[in-house]
matplotlib code that plots the C-alpha trace (Angstrom):
import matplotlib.pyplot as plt

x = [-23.4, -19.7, -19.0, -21.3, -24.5, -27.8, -31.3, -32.8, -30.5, -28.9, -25.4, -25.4, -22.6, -23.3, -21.2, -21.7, -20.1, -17.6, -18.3, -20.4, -22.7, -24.0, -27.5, -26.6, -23.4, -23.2, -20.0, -18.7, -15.8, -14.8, -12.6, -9.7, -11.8, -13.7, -10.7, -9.5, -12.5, -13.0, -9.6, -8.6, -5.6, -4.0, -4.2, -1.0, -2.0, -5.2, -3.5, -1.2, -4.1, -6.0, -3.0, -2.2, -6.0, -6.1, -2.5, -1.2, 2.4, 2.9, 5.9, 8.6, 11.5, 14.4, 15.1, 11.6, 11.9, 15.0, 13.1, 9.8, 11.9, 13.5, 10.4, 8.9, 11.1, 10.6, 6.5, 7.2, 10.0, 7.5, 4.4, 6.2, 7.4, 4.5, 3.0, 5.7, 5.0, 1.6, 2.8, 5.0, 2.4, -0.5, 2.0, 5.3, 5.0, 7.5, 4.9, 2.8, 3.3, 2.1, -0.6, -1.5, -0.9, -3.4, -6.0, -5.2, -6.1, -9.3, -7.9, -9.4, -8.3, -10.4, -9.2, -5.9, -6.7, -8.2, -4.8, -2.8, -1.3, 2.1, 5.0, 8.5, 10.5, 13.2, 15.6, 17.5, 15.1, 15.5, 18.8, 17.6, 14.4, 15.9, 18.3, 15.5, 13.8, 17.0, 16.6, 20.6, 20.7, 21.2, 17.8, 16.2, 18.5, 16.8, 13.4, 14.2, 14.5, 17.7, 20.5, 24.2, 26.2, 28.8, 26.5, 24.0, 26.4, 29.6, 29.9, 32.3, 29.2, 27.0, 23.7, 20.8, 16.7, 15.7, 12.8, 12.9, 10.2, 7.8, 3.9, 4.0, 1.7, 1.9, 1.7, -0.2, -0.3, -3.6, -3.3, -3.1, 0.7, 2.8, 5.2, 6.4, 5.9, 5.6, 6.6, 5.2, 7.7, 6.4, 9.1, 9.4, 13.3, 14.3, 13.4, 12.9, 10.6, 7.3, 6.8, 9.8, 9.0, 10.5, 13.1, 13.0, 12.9, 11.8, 8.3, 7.9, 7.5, 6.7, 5.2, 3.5, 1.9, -1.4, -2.1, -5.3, -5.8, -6.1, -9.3, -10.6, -10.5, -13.7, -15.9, -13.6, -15.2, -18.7, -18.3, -16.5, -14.9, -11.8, -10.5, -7.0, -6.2, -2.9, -1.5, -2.9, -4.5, -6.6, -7.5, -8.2, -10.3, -12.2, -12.6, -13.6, -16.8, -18.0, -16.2, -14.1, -13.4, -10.2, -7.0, -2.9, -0.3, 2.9, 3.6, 4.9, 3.2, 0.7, 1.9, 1.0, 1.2, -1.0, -3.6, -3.1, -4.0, -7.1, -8.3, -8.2, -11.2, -12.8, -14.0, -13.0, -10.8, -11.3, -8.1]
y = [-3.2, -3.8, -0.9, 2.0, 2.4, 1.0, 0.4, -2.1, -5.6, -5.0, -7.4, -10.8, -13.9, -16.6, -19.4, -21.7, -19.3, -17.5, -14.5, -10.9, -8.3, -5.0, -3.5, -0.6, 0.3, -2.0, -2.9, -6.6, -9.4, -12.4, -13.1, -11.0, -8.0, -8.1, -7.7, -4.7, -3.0, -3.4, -3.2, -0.2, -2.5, -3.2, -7.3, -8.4, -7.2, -8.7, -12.2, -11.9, -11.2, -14.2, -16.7, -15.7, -16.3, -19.6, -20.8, -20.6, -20.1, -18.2, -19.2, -15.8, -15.3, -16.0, -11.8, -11.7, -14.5, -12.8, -9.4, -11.1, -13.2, -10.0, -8.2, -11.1, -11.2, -7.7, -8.3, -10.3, -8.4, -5.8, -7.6, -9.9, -6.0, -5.0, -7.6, -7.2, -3.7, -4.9, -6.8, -4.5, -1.9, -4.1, -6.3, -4.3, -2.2, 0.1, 0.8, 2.3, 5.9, 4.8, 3.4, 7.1, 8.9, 6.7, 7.2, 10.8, 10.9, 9.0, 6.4, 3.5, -0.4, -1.5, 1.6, 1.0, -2.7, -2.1, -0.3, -2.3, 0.7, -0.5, 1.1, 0.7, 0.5, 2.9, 0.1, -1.7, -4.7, -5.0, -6.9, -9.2, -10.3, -10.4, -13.3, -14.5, -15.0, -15.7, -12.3, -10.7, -7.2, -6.2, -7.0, -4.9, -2.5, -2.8, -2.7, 0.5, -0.9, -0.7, 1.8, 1.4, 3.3, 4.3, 6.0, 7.6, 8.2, 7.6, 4.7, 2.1, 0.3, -0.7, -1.2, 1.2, 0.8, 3.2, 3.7, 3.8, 5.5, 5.9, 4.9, 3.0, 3.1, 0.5, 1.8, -0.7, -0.3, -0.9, -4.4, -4.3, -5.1, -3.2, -1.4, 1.1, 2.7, 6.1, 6.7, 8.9, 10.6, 10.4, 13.0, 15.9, 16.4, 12.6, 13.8, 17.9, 15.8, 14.6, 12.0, 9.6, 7.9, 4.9, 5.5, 4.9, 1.5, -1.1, -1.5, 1.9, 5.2, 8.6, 10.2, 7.4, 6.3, 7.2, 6.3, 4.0, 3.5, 0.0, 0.7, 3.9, 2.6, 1.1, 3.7, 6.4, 4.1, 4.2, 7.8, 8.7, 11.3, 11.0, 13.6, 13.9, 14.8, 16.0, 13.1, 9.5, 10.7, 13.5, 10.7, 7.3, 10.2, 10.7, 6.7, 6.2, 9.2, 7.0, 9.1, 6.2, 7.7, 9.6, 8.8, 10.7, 12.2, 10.7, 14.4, 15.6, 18.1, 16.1, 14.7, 13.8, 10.3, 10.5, 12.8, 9.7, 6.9, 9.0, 9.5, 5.6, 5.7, 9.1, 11.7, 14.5, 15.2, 17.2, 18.5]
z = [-10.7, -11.1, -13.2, -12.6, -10.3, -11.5, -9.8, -12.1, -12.3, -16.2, -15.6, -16.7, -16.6, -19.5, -17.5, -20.8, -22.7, -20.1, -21.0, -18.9, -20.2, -19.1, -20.7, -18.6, -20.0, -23.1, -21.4, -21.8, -22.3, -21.0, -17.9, -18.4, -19.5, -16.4, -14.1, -16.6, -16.4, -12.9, -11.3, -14.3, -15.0, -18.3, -20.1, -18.3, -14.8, -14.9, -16.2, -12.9, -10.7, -11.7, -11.9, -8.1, -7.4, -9.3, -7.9, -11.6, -12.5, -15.9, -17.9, -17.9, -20.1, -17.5, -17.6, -16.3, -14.1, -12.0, -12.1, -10.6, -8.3, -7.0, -6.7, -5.0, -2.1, -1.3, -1.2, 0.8, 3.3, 3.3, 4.4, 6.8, 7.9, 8.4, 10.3, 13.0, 13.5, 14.1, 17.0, 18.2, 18.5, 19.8, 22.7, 23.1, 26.5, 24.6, 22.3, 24.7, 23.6, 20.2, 21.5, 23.1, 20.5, 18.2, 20.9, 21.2, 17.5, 17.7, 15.9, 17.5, 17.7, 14.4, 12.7, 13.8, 12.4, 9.1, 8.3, 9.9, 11.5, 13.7, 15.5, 15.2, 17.9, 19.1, 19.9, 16.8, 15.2, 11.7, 11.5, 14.2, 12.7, 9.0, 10.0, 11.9, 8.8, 6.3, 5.2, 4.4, 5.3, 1.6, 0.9, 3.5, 2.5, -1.0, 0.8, 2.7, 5.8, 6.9, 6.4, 6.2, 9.0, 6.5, 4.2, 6.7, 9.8, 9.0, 11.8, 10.0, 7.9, 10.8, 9.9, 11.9, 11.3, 9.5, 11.2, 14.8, 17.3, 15.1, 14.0, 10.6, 8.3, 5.1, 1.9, -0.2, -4.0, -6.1, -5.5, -1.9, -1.5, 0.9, -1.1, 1.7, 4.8, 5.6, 9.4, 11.9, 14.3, 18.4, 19.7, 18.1, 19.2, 17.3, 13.6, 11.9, 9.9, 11.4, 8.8, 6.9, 3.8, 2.5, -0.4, -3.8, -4.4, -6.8, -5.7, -4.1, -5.9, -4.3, -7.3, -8.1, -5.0, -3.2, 0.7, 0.8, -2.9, -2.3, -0.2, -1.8, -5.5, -5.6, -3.8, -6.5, -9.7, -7.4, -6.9, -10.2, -7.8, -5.4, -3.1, -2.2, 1.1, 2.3, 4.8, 5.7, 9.2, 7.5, 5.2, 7.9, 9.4, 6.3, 5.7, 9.6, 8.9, 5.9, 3.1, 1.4, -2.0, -0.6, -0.8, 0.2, -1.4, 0.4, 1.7, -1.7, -4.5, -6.9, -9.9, -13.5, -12.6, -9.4, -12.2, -14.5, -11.8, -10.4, -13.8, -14.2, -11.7, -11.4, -13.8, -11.3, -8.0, -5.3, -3.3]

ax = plt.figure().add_subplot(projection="3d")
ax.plot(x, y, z, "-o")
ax.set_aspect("equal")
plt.show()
């Protein structure tokens, strides 16, 4: 069943009529209300969803048009991203390291696959590949991407990657759009911090986000349970054993808004 396990069939679609209904649950609706329910999404998410699926473009006020517009780009910076760290790390022989360390932690190729894990390379990329792609270096900027050398190293306003030797791993909201990337340090000596975040930006949110939502959500409503595990390899481990309701802090202390996403799905967590 869509919303809640069942062992006798108790859903039902009424085509003529567009409309569901669950005998289990009592739970029911047309369309829309489906995705709510389902996805734990409010009316105007659920409309966006199914215009994208349908190819449907919904009429915005032209405030909301820029702001979409904006937001749009940087989807798309970051998937494009992180589809090129996906090639680095599977066909660059600088990437080899990477490619150790994964296998040192058991992380396998269709592991390694299913999260679209990649590796940023130590030499400078970003600016390159953005005006490969038309992309001006203000909007990686915006993306998190890239930094400015005046601002981060005082170097006269080049601009540096600001990821460099390390293994990404996208951040994908509830939707399944990368929003981020949280990067994994190879050399100790490079970085005091083993793992660098992206920054605050208009899609990505520290204190809002959880690692792997996008595939733990549905085994969380199955469940009504989600555990929250500390980093994203404790949790890739825990999805690779066959425990899929867990999901990641970003390496920061659990807040009310992670509490208010989980509670969407689950009736309880586990830490």
């Amino acid at each position: 069943m869509p919303f809640h396990r069942e062992k006798t069939p108790s859903f039902q679609v009424n085509p003529a009529r567009q409309i569901y209904h669950c005998f289990g649950c009592g739970a029911g609706g047309d369309v829309f209300r489906f995705v709510q329910e389902r996805e734990k999404v409010d009316f105007l998410t659920a409309v966006q969803i199914l215009a994208r699926k349908a190819g449907v473009t919904i009429e915005l006020s032209e405030e909301d048009r820029r702001d979409a517009s904006g937001k749009d780009l940087l989807y798309k910076i970051h998937e494009e991203a992180a589809a090129l760290y996906r090639r680095v790390l599977l066909q660059d022989p600088a990437a080899a390291p990477a490619r150790e360390y994964l296998r040192q932690r058991q992380l396998d190729a269709p592991a390694a696959e299913k999260f679209q894990i990649g590796y940023a390379p130590e030499r400078p990329a970003m600016l390159a590949w953005g005006a490969s792609k038309k992309y001006p270096p203000e909007a990686l900027e915006t993306a998190g991407l890239l930094l400015r050398g005046d601002s981060a190293r005082g170097r006269g306003g080049e601009w540096w990657d600001r990821f460099r030797n390390r293994v990404m791993f996208p951040i994908r909201d509830e939707q399944g759009r990368v929003i981020g990337f949280s990067g994994r340090v190879l050399r100790a000596e490079d970085h005091p911090a083993k793992y660098v975040n992206s920054p605050e930006t208009p899609l990505f949110h520290k204190s809002r986000v959880l690692y792997a939502i996008d595939q733990a959500r549905h085994a969380i409503i199955d469940a009504r349970q989600a555990i929250l595990c500390e980093g994203q390899i404790d949790t890739l481990r825990c999805h690779l054993a066959g425990l899929t309701n867990v999901v990641a802090a970003q390496g920061t202390a659990v807040t009310e808004e992670h509490a208010r996403i989980l509670k969407r799905y689950a009736d309880e967590g586990w830490c």
